[in-house]
C-alpha atoms as one frame of an Amber mdcrd trajectory, in Angstrom:
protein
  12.468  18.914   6.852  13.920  16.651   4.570  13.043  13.825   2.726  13.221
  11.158   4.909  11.660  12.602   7.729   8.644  13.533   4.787   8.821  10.085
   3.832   8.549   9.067   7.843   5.313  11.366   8.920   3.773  10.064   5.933
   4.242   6.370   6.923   2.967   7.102  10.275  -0.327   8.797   8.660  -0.753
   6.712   6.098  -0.500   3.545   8.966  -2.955   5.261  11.316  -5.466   5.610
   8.630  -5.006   1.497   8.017  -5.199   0.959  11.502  -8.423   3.271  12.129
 -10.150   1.761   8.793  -9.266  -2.016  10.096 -11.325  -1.300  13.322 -13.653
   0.722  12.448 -15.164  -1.209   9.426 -16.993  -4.547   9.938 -15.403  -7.791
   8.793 -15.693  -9.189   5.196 -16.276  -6.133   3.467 -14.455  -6.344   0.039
 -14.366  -2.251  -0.195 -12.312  -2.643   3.242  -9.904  -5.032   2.088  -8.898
  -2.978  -1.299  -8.692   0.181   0.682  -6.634  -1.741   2.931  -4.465  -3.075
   0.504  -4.685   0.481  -1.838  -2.611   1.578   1.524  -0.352  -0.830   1.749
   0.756  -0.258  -2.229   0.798   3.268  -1.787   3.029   2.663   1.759   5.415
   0.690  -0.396   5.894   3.115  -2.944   6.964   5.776  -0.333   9.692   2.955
   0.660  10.829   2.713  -2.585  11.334   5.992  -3.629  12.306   7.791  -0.151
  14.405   4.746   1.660  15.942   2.824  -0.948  16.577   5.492  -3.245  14.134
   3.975  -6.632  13.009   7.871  -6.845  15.809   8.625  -8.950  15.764   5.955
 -11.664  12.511   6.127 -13.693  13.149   2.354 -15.200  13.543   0.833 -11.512
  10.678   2.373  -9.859   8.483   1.650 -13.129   9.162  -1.942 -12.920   8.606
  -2.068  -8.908   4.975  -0.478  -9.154   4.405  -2.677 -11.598   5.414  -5.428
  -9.575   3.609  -4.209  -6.434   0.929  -3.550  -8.284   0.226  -6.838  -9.562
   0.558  -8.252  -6.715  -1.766  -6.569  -4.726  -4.022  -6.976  -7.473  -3.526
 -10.969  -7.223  -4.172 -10.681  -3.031  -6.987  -9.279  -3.617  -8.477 -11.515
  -6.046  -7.528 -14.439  -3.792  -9.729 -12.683  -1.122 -12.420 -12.305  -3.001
 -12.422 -15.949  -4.074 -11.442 -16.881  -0.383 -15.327 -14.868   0.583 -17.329
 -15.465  -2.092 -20.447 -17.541  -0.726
C-alpha cells in the first residue's frame, strides 16, 4: 500500500469517527466540539503531509501546524464564548 492510499483509509476513519461522535453526543457539549475540532486538525495534517507533499520539508509543515493549530484554537474559543450562559 502506499502512501496515499495510507493517507486515504485514514481520512475515511478518522471522518467516520467525526461523524459517529457528531450524532452520538448531545448538543452543546464543549468536550464534543474540541474533539470535533482535535479531528479536524489532525485530518488536516494528514493533507498536508500525504497530498500536498509538506512531509518532506520540516520548516513548511512546522509553520502549517502552527497555523492550523491556532486556528482551531481561536474556533474554539469563539464557541465557547458563542455558549457560555
Amino acid at each position: 500500500m502506499n502512501t496515499l492510499t495510507k493517507a486515504l483509509i485514514m481520512l475515511i476513519g478518522l471522518s467516520v469517527v467525526t461523524t459517529l461522535l457528531a450524532i452520538q453526543a448531545p448538543a452543546r457539549l464543549s468536550w464534543v466540539a474540541f474533539m470535533v475540532l482535535f479531528l479536524s486538525g489532525l485530518k488536516a495534517r494528514i493533507i498536508l503531509n500525504s497530498y500536498l507533499g509538506l512531509g518532506a520539508s520540516q520548516f513548511w509543515r512546522r509553520g502549517f501546524t502552527s497555523f492550523i493549530g491556532l486556528y482551531l484554537v481561536i474556533v474554539f474559543g469563539l464557541y465557547l464564548l458563542g455558549t457560555a450562559p
